[in-house]
MIDOSE-1310 file (N, C-alpha, C; in nm, 2 decimals, decimal comma, always signed):
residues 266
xxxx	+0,08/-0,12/+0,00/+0,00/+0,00/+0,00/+0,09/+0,12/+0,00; +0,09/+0,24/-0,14/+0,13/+0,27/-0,09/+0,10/+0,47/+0,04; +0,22/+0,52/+0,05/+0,21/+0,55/+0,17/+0,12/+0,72/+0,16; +0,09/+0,75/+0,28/-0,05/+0,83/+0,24/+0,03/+0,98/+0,21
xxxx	+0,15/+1,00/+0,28/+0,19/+1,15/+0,25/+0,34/+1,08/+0,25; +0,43/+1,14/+0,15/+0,55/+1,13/+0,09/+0,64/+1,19/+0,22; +0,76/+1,13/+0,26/+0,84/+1,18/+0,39/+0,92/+1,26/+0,29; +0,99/+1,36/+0,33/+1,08/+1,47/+0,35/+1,17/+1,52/+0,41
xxxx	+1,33/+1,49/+0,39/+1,41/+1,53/+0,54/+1,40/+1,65/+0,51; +1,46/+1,76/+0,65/+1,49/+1,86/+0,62/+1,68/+1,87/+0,75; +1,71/+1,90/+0,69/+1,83/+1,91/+0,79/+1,83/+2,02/+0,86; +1,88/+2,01/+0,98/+1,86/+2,04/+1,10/+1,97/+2,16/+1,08
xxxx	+2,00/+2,28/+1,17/+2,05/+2,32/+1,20/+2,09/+2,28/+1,36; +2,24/+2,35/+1,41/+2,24/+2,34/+1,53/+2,28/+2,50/+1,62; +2,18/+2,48/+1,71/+2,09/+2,62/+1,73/+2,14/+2,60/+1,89; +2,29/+2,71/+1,94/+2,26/+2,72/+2,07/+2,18/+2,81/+2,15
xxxx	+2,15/+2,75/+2,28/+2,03/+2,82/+2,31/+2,08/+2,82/+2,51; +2,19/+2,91/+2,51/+2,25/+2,90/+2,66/+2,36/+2,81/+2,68; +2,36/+2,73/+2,74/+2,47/+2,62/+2,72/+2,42/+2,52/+2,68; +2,33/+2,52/+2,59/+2,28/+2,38/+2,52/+2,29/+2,39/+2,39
xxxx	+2,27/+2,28/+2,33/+2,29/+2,25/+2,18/+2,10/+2,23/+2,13; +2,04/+2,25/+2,03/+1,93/+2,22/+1,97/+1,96/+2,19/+1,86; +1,86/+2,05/+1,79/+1,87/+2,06/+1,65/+1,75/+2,11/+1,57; +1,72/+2,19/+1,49/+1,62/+2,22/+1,51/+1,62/+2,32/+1,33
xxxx	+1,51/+2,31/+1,27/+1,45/+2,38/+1,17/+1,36/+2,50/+1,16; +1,38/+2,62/+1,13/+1,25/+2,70/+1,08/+1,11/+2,69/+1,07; +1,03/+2,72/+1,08/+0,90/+2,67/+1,11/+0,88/+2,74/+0,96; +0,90/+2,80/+0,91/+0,84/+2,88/+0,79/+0,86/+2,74/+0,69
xxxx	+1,03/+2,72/+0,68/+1,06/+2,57/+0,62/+0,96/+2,47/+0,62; +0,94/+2,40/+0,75/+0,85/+2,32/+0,76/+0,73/+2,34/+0,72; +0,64/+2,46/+0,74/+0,55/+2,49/+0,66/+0,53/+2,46/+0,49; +0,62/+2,60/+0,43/+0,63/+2,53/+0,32/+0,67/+2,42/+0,24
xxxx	+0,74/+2,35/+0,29/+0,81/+2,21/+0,26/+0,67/+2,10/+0,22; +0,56/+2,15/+0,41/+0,47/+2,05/+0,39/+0,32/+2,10/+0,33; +0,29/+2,18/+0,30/+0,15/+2,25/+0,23/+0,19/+2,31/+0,12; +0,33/+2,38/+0,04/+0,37/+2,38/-0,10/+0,39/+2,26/-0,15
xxxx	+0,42/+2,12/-0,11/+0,47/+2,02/-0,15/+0,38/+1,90/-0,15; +0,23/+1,92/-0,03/+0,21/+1,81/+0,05/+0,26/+1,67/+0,07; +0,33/+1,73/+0,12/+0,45/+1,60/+0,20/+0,47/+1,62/+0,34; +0,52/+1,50/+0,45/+0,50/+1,51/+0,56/+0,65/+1,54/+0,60
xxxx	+0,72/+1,64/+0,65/+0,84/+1,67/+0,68/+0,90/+1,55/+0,80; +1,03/+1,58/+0,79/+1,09/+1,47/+0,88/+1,21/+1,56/+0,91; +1,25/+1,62/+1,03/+1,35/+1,67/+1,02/+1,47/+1,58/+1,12; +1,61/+1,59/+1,00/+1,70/+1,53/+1,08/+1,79/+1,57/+1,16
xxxx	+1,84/+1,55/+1,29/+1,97/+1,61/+1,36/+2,07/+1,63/+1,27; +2,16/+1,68/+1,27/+2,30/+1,70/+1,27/+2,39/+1,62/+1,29; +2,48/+1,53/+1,20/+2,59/+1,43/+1,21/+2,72/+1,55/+1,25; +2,81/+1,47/+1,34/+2,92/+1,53/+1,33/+2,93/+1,52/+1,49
xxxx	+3,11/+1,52/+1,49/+3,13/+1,58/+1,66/+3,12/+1,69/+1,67; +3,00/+1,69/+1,77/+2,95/+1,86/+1,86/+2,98/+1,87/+1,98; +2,92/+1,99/+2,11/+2,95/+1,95/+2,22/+2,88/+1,82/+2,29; +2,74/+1,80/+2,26/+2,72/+1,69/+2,33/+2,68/+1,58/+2,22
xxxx	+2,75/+1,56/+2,17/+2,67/+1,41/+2,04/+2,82/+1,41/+1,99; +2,84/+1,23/+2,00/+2,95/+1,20/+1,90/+2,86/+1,16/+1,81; +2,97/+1,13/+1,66/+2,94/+1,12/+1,54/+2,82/+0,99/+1,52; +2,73/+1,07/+1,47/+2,61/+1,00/+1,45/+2,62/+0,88/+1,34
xxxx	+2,70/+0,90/+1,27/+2,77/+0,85/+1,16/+2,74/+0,66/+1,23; +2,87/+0,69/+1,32/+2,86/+0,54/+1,38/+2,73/+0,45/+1,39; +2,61/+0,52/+1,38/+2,48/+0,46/+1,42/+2,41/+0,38/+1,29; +2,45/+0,44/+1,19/+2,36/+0,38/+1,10/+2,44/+0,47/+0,98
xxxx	+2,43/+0,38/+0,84/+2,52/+0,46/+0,70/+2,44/+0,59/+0,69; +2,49/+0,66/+0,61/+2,41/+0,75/+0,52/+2,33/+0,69/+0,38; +2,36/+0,61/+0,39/+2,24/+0,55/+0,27/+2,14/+0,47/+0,34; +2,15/+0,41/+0,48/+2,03/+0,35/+0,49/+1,95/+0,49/+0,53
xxxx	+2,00/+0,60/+0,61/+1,90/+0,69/+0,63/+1,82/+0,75/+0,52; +1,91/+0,81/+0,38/+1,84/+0,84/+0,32/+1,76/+0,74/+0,25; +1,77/+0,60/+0,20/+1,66/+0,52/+0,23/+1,54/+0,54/+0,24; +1,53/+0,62/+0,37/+1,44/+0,59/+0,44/+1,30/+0,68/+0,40
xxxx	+1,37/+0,87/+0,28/+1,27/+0,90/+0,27/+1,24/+0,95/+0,14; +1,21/+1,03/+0,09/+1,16/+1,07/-0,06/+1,23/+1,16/-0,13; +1,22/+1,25/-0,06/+1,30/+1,40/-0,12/+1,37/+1,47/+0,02; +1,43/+1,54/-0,01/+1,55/+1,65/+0,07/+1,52/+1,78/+0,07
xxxx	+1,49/+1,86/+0,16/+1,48/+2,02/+0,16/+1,62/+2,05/+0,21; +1,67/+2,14/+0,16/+1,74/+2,18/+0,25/+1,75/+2,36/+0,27; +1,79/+2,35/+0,41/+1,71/+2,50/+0,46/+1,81/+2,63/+0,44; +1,82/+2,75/+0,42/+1,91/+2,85/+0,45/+1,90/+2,83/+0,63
xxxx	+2,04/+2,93/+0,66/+2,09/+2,92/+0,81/+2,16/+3,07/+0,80; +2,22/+3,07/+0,92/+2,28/+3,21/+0,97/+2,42/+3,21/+0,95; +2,46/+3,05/+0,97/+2,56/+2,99/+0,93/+2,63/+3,00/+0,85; +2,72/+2,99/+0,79/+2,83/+2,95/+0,66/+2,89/+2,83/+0,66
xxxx	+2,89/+2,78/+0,54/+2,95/+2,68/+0,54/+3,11/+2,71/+0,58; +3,17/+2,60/+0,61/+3,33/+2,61/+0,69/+3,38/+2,61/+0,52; +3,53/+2,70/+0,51/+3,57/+2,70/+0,35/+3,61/+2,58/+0,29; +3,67/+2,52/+0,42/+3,82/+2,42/+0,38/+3,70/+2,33/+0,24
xxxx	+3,58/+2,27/+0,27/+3,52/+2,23/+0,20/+3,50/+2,24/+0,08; +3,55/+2,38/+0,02/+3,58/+2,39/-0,11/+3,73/+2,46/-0,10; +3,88/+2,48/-0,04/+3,94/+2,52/-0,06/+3,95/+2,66/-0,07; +3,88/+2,69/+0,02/+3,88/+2,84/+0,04/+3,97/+2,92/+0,18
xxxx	+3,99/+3,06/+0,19/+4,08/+3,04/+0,29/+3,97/+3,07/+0,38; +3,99/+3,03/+0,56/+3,97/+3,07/+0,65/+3,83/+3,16/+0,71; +3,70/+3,11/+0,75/+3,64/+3,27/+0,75/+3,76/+3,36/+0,87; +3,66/+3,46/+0,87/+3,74/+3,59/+0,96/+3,68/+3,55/+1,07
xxxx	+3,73/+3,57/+1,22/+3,69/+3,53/+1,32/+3,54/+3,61/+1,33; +3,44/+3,51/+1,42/+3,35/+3,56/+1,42/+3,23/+3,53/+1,35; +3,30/+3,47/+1,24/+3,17/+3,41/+1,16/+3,09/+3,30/+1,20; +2,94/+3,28/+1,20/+2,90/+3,17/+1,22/+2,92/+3,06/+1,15
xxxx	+2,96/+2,91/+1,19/+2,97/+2,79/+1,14/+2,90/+2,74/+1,19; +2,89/+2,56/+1,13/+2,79/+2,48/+1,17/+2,84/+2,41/+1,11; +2,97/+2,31/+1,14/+3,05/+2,17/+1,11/+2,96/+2,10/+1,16; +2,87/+2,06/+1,22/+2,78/+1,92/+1,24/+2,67/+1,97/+1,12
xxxx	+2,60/+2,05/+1,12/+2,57/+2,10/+0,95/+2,62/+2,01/+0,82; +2,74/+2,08/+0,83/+2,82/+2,01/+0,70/+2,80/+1,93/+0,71; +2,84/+1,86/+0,79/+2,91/+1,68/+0,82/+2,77/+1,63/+0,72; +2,67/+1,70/+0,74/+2,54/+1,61/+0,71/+2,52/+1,67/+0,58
xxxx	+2,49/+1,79/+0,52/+2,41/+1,84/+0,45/+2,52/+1,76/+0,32; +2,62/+1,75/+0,34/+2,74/+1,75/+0,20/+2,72/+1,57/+0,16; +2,70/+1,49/+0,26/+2,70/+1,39/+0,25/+2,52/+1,31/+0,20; +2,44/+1,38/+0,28/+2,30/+1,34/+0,23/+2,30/+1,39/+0,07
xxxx	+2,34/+1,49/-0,01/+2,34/+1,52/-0,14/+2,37/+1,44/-0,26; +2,48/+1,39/-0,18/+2,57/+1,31/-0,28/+2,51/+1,14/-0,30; +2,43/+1,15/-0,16/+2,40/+0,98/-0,13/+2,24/+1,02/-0,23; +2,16/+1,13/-0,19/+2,05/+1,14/-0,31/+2,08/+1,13/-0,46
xxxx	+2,19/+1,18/-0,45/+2,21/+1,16/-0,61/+2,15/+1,01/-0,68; +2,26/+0,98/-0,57/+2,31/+0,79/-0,57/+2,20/+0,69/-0,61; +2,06/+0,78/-0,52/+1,96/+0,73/-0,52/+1,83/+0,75/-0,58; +1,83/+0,86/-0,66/+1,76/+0,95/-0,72/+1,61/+0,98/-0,63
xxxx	+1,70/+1,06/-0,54/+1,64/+1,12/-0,44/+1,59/+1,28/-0,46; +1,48/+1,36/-0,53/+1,47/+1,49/-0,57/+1,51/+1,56/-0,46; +1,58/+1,69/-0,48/+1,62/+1,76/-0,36/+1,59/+1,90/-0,44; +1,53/+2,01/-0,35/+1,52/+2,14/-0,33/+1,61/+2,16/-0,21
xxxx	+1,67/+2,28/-0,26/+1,76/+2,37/-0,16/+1,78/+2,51/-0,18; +1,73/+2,59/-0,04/+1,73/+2,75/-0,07/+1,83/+2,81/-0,01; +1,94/+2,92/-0,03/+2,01/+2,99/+0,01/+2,13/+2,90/+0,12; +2,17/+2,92/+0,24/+2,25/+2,83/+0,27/+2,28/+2,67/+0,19
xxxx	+2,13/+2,63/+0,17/+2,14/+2,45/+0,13/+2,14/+2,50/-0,04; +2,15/+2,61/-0,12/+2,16/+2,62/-0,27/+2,35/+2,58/-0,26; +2,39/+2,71/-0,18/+2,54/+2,71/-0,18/+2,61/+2,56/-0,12; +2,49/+2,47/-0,07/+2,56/+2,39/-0,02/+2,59/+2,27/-0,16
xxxx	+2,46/+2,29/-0,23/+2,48/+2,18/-0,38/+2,59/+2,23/-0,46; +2,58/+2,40/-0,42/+2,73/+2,42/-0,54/+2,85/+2,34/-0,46; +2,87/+2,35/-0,33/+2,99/+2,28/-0,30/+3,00/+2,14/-0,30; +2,94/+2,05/-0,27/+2,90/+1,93/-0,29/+2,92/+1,90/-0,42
xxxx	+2,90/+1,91/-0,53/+2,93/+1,90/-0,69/+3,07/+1,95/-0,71; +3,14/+2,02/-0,63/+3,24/+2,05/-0,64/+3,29/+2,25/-0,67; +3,17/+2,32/-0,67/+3,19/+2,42/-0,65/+3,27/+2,52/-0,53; +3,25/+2,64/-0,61/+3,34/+2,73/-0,45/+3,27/+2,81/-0,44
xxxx	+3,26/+2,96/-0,31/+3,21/+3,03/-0,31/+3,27/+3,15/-0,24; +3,25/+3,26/-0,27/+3,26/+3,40/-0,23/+3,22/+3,41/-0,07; +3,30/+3,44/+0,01/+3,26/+3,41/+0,18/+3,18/+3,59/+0,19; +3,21/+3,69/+0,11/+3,19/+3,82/+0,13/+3,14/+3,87/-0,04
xxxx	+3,01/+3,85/-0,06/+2,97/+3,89/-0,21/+2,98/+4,05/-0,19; +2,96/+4,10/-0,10/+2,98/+4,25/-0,07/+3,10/+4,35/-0,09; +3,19/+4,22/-0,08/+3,31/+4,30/-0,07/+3,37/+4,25/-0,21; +3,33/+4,16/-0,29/+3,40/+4,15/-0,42/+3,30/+4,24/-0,52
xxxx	+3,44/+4,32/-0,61/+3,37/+4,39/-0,69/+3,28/+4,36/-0,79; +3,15/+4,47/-0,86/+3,10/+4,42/-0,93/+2,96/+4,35/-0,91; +2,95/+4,33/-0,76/+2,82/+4,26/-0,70/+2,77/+4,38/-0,59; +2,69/+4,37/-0,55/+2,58/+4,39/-0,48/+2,60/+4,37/-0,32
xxxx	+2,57/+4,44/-0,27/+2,52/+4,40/-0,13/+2,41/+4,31/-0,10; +2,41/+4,17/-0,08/+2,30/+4,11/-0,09/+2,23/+4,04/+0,03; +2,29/+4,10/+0,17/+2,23/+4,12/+0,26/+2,16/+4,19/+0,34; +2,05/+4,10/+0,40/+1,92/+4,20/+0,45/+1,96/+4,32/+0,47
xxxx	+1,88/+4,38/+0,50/+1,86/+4,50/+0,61/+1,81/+4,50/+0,71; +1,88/+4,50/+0,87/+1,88/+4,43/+1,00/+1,81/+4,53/+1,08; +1,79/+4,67/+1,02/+1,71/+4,74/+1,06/+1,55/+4,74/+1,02; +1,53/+4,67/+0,96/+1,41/+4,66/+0,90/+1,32/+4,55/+0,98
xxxx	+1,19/+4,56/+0,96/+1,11/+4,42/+1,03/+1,15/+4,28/+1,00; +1,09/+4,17/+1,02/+1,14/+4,03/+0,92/+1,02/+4,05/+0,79; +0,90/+4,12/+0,80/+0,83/+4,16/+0,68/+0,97/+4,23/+0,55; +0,98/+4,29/+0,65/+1,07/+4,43/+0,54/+1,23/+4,34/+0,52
xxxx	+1,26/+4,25/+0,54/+1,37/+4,22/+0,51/+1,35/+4,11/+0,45; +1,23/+4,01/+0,44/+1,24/+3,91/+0,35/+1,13/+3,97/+0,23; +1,11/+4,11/+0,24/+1,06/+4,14/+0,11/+1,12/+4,17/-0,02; +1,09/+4,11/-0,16/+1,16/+4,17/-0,26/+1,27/+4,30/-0,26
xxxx	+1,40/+4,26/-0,28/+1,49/+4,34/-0,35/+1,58/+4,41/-0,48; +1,56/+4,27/-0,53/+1,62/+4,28/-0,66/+1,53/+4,21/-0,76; +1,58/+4,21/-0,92/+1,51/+4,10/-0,97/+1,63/+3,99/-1,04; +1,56/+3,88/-1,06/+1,63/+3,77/-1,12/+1,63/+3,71/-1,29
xxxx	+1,69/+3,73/-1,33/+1,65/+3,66/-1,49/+1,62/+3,51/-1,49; +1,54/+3,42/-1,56/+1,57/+3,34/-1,54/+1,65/+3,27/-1,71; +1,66/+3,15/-1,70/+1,75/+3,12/-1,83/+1,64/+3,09/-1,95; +1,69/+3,14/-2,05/+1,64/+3,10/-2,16/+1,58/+2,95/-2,19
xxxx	+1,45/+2,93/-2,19/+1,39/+2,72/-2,14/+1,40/+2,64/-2,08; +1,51/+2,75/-1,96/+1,54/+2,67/-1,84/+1,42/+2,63/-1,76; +1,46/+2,54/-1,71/+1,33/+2,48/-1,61/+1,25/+2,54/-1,49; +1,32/+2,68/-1,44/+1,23/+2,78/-1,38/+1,14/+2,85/-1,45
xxxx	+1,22/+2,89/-1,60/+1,13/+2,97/-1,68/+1,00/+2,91/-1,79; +1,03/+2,75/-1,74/+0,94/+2,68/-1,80/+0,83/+2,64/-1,70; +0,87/+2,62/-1,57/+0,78/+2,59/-1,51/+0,68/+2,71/-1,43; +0,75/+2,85/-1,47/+0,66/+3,00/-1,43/+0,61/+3,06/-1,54
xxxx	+0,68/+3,04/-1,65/+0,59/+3,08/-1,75/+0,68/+3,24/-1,78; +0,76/+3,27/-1,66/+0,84/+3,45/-1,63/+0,94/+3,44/-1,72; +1,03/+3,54/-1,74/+1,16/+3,54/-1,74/+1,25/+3,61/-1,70; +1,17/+3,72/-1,58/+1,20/+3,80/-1,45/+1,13/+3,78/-1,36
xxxx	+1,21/+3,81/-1,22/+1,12/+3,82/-1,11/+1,17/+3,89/-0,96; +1,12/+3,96/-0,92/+1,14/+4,01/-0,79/+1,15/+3,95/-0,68; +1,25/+3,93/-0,63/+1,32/+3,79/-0,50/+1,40/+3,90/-0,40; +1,36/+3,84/-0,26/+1,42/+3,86/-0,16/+1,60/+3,83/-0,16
xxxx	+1,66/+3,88/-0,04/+1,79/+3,83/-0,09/+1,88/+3,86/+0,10; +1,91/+3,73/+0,15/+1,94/+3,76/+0,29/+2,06/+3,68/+0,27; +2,19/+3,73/+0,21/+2,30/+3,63/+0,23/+2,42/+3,70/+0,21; +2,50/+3,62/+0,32/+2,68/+3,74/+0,26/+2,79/+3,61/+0,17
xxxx	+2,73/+3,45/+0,16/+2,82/+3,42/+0,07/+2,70/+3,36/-0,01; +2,81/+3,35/-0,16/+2,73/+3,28/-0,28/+2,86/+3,19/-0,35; +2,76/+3,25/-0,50/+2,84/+3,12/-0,58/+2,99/+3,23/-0,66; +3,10/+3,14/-0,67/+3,20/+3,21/-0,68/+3,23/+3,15/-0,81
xxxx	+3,30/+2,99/-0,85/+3,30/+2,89/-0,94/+3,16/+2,82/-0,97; +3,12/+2,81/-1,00/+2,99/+2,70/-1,04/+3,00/+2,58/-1,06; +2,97/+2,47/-1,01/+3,01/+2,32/-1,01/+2,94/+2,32/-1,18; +3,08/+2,24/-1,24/+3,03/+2,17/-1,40/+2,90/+2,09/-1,40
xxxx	+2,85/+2,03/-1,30/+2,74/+1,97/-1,32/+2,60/+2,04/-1,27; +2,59/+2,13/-1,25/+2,51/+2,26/-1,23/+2,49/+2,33/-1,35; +2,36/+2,36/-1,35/+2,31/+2,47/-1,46/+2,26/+2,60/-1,41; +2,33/+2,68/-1,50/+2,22/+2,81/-1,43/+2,10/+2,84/-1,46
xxxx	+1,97/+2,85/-1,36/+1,88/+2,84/-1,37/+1,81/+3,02/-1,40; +1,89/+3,10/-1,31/+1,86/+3,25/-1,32/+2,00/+3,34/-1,27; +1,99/+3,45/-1,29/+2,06/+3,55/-1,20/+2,08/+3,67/-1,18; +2,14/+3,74/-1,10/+2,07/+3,84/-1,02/+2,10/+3,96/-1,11
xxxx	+2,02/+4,10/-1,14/+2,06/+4,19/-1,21/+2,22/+4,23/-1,25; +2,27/+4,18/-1,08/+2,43/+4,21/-1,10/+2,51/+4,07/-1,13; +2,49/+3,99/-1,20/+2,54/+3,87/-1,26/+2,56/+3,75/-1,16; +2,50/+3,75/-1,07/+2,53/+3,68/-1,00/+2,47/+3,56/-0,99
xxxx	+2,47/+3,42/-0,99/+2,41/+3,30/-0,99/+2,26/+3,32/-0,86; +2,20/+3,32/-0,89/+2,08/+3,28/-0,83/+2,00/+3,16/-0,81; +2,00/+3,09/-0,91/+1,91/+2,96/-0,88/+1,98/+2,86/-1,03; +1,97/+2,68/-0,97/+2,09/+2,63/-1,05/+1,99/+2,48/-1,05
xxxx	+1,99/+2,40/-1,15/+1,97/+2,25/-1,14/+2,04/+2,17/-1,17; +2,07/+2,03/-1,21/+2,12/+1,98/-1,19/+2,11/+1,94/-1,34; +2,24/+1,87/-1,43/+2,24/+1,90/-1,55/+2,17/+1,73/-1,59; +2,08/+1,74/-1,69/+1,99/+1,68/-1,72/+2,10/+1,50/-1,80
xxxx	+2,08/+1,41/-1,72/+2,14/+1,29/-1,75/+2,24/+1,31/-1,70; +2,35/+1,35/-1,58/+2,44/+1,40/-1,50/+2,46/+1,25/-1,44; +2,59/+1,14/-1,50/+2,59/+1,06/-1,42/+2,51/+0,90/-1,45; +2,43/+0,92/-1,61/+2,37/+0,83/-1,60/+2,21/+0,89/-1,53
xxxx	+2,15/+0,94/-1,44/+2,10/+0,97/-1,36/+1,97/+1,09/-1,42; +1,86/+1,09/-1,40/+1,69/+1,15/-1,47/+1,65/+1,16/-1,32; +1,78/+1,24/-1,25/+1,70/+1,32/-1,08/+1,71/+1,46/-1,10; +1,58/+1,48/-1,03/+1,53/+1,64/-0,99/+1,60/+1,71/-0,92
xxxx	+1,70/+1,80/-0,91/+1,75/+1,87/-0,83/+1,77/+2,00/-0,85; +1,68/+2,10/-0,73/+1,69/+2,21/-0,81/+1,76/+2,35/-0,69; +1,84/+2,41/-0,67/+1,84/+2,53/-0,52/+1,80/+2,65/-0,59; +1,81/+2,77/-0,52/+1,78/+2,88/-0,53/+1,85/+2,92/-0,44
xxxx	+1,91/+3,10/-0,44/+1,99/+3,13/-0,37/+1,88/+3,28/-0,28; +1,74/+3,27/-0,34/+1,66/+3,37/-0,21/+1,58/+3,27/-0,14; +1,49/+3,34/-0,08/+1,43/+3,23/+0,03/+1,22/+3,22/-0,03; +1,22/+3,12/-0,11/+1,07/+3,08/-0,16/+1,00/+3,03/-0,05
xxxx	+1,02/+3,01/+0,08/+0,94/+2,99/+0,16/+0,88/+3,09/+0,28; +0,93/+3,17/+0,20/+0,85/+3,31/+0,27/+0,74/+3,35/+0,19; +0,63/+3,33/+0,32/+0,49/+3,37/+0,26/+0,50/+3,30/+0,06; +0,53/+3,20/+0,06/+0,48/+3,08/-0,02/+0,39/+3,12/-0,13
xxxx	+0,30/+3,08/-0,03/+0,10/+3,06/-0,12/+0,10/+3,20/-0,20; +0,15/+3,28/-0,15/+0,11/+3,41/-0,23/+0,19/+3,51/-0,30; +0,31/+3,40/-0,34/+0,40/+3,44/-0,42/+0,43/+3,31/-0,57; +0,35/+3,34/-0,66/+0,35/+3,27/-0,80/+0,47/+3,19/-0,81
xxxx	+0,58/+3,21/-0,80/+0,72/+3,15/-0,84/+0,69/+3,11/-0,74; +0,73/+3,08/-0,66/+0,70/+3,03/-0,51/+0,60/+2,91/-0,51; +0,52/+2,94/-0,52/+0,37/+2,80/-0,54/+0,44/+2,74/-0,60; +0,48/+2,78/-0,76/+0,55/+2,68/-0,84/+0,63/+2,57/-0,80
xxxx	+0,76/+2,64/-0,74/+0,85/+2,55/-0,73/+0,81/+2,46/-0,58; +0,76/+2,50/-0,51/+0,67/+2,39/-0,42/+0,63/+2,23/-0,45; +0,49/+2,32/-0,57/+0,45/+2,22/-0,63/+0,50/+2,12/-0,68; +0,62/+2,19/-0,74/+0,69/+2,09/-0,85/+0,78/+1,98/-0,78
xxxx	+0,86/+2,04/-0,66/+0,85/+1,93/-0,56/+0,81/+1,84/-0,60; +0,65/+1,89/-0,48/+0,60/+1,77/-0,48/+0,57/+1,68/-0,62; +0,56/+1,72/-0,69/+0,61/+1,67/-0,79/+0,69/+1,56/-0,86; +0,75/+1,61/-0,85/+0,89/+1,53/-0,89/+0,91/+1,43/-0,75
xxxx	+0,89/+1,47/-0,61/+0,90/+1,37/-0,50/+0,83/+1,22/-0,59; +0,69/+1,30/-0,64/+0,60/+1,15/-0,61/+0,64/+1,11/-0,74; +0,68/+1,16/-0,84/+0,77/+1,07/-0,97/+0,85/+0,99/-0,94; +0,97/+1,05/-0,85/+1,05/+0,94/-0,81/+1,05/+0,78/-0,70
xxxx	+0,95/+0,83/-0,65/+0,86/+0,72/-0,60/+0,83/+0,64/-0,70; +0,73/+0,70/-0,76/+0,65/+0,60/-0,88/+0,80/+0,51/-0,93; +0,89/+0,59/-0,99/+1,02/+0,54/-1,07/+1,09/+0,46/-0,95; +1,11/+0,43/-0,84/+1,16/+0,32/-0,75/+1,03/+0,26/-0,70
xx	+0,92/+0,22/-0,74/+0,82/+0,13/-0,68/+0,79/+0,20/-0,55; +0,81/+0,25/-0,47/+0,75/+0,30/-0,33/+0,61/+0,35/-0,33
């Protein structure tokens, strides 16, 4: 029989909260993940040595977990990815990381591939597919010439800072611009790193008035492989339902989740 709502991981961030550790997701995420997609979310901890959890790793592979569900959200964070990951130098002290993050998000991608597991990813988890494919990224898009400041404004409400700032092109039959019907659009934009190199197996999907990569899939037969994988580098799960591009790529999710089902028997 099969199952009544399609599972969904979403990876966890790790969220201190005093001297404790939390693993824990965005509620906006979880929303849209489960009523743009209808799918039932599953969010997972954080692999990696933290202060209180050895490596989860030991407990079970990464392929029986992902196994276990359908599709992959993966969420933006406050966080940066650590550089060494793509050979970058150093952040500057002070920057947020999230090595039990990594440990997980870089490894579940590569095991979806494996398994033709669709994955959506916004903003932190877009920059995480460019590294995972083998990309790099700009730790300071602000400070390299020629781009934009493309972080919020901290003075502003959370209305006023995840509202439209710029607009995005999208590609010529690319599969955003196929699946909205657009070939512009006005997107929010809360981030200080992006895409620097572009992993070869990445397409660009759109980008930002100031050339910058915005949203990428995954290049079509990549590996042998007819998987869905799509990130964006603003955040579509703000206020969702009432943003056209946004519904879209939800949908399509879900989508593509329940294809890939159908295509492995589940």
């Amino acid at each position: 029989m099969p199952k009544s709502l399609p599972l969904v991981g979403i990876a966890c961030d790790v969220i201190a909260n005093g001297p404790h550790q939390f693993h824990g997701a965005g509620e906006k995420y979880i929303n849209a993940v489960a009523h743009g997609a209808s799918v039932m979310p599953m969010l997972l901890p954080a692999f990696g040595n933290g202060t209180d959890i050895t490596d989860l790793n030991t407990l079970y592979a990464i392929e029986d977990l992902v196994s276990q569900f359908d599709g992959l959200f993966l969420t933006g964070s406050p966080s940066n990815i650590q550089p060494h990951h793509f050979k970058g130098p150093p952040h500057e002290e002070g920057t947020l990381e999230d090595p039990q993050r990594d440990s997980l998000t870089l490894q579940l991608i590569n095991e979806c591939m494996k398994q033709g597991v669709p994955i959506l990813a916004v903003c932190r988890g877009f920059q995480e597919l460019n590294v995972a494919f083998g990309g790099t990224l700009h730790a300071k898009i602000h400070e390299v010439e020629g781009y934009h400041d493309h972080r919020e404004d901290k003075t502003k409400d959370r209305d006023g800072q995840y509202g439209p700032v710029h607009s995005v092109s999208f590609a010529k039959d690319g599969r955003l611009q196929e699946l909205t019907g657009e070939t512009t659009w006005q997107v929010n934009s809360l981030h200080s790193q992006g895409i620097n190199q572009l992993a070869e197996n990445l397409v660009i999907e759109a980008v930002a008035d100031d050339g910058l990569v915005e949203a990428v899939s995954l290049a079509a037969g990549y590996n042998g492989q007819d998987n869905w994988i799509m990130g964006v580098q603003w955040h579509p799960e703000w206020q969702f339902e009432s943003n056209k591009v946004s519904t879209a790529v939800f949908q399509e999710f879900g989508r593509q989740i329940r294809r890939g089902m159908s295509a492995r028997g589940r």
